[in-house]
N, C-alpha and C positions, 0 to 999 in steps of 0.2 A: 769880729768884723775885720778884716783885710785891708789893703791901701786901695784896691779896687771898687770894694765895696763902698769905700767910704765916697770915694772920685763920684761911685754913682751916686750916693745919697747928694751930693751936692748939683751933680752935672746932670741928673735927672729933670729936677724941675730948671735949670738954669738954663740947658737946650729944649730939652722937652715942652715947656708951656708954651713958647712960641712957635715953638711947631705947630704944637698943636691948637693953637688960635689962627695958624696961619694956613695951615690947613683944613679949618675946621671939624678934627678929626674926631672918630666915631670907632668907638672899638663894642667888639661883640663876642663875650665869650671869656671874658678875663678871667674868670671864676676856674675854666676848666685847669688852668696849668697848675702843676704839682708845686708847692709850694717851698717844698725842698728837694734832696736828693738830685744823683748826678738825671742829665737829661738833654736831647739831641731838640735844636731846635729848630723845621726848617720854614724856610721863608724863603716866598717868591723877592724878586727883586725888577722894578721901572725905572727907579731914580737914586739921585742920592739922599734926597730927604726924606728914603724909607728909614736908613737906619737912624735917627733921631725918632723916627716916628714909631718904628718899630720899639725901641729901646724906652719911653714913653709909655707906651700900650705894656708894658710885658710886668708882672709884678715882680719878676727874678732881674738880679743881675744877668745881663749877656755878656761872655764873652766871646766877640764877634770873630768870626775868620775872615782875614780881608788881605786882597791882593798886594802881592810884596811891592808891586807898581807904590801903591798908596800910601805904603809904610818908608818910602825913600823920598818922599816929600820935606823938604825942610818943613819944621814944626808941625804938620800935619801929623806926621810917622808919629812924634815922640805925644805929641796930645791925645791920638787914640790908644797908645800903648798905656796911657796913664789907665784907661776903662779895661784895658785886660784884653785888648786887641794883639793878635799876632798873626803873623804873614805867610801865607802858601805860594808858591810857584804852579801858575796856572800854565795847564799842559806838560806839565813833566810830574813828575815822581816825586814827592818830596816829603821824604820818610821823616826828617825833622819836624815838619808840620803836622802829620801824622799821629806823631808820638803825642805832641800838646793835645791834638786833640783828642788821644784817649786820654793823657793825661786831667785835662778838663772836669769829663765826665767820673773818673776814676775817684777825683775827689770831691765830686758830690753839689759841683757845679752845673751849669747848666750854659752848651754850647749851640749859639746862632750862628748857622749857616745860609749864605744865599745860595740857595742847593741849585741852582742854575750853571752857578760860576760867573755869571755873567748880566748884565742889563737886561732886559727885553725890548729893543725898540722898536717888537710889531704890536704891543699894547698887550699882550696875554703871555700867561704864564710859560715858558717853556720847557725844554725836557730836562730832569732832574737829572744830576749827576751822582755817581752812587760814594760819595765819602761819607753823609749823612748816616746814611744805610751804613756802610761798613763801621763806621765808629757805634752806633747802637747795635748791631750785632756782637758785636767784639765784645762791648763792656757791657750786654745785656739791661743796656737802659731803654725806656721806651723814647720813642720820638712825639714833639707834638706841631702841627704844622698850624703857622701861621700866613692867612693870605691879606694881601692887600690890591686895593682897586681905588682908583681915580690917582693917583700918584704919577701915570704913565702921560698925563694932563696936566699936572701942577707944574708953573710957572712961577719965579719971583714975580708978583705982582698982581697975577689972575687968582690966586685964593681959590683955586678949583678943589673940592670937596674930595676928601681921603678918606675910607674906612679900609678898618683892619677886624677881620673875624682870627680869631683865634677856636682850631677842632679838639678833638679828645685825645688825649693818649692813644697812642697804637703802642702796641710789642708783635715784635716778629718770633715768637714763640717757636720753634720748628722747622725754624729756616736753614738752610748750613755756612756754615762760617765763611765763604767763600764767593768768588763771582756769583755762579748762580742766585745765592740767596740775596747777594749784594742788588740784584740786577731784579728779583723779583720784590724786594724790600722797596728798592726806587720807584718800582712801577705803581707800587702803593701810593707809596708819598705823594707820584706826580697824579694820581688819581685825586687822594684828596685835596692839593693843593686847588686843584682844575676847580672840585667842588663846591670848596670853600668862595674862591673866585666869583663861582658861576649865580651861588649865592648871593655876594657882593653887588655882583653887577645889575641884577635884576632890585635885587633890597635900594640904590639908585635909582632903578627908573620906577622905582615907586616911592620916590621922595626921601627916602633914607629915613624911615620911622626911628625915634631914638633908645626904644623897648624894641630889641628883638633877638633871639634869639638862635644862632647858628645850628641847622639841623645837626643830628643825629649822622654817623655813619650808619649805613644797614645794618649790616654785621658789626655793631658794638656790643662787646657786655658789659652791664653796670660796673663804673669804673670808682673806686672810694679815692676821693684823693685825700694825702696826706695833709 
């Protein structure tokens, strides 16, 4: 166990329960993520109390990718860096960050991206940007995508109801190392992402049953997890 790892074992339930009391939050699906080995993890993003909540719901350590803005915060920067948090330069290039995040997966971690880049604040998922995609193409890991709904509604105070469905394993088997693949990998993603979502929102307006299960992708084959 690492210094990271340990951070989470404390910082887990220490953010985490209040989260998710305060959220009321509802995960579906924890069962599917691999339990070990390296792994791309993506996630929509509403607010900022997805990532506690996300971090919460997920039985692996994340280590999150988050804006260099966030990481030049006094003590904010150096508090999430404690979980294994490191910083991309959104809208440019940034091969340093790059590298972490092959390096991530490389060693057998497991990497949370807001595959958006950014907030949504039209309330629904947006279009995925392809770093997710490139770093599991690269290191041949598969991706597993996490969604979340009612979050784009939570207020300090209003206690508006949050679930997180967590989908299966994808591999882009066949794709080529490159834009193309990068670009047709995303468009995956951002499919299941929508899915998982569309699931979400409807599993709300039928009350949020606390047994249920996130379907199937069409085209999945039975998936053994580790």
């Amino acid at each position: 166990m690492n210094r990271v790892d340990v951070a989470w074992a404390v910082g887990r339930p220490v953010m985490g329960i209040p989260t998710a009391l305060a959220t009321r939050l509802r995960v579906y699906g924890r069962e599917r993520m691999p339990r070990w080995g390296g792994l791309v993890v993506a996630l929509n993003h509403f607010h900022w109390i997805d990532i506690p909540a996300f971090g919460y719901a997920s039985p692996r350590t994340l280590y999150y990718v988050a804006k260099a803005e966030a990481h030049r915060v006094p003590l904010l920067g150096g508090y999430i860096r404690l979980f294994g948090s490191f910083a991309i330069r959104r809208g440019e290039s940034d091969r340093e960050a790059v590298r972490r995040m092959r390096d991530v997966v490389r060693n057998r971690e497991a990497l949370g991206i807001f595959v958006e880049g950014t907030r949504q604040r039209s309330g629904v998922p947006g279009v995925v940007q392809p770093g997710a995609a490139m770093v599991a193409l690269q290191e041949d890991v598969p991706v597993i995508c996490g969604a979340i709904h009612g979050s784009q509604w939570w207020r300090l105070g209003n206690f508006a109801p949050v679930s997180i469905a967590w989908g299966e394993p994808m591999r882009f088997d066949g794709l080529p190392k490159g834009g193309r693949g990068y670009r047709e990998a995303s468009a995956e993603i951002e499919r299941e992402l929508h899915r998982l979502w569309g699931w979400l929102r409807d599993l709300h307006e039928a009350g949020r049953p606390r047994h249920a299960v996130p379907p199937r992708r069409p085209d999945a084959a039975p998936v053994t997890l580790p």
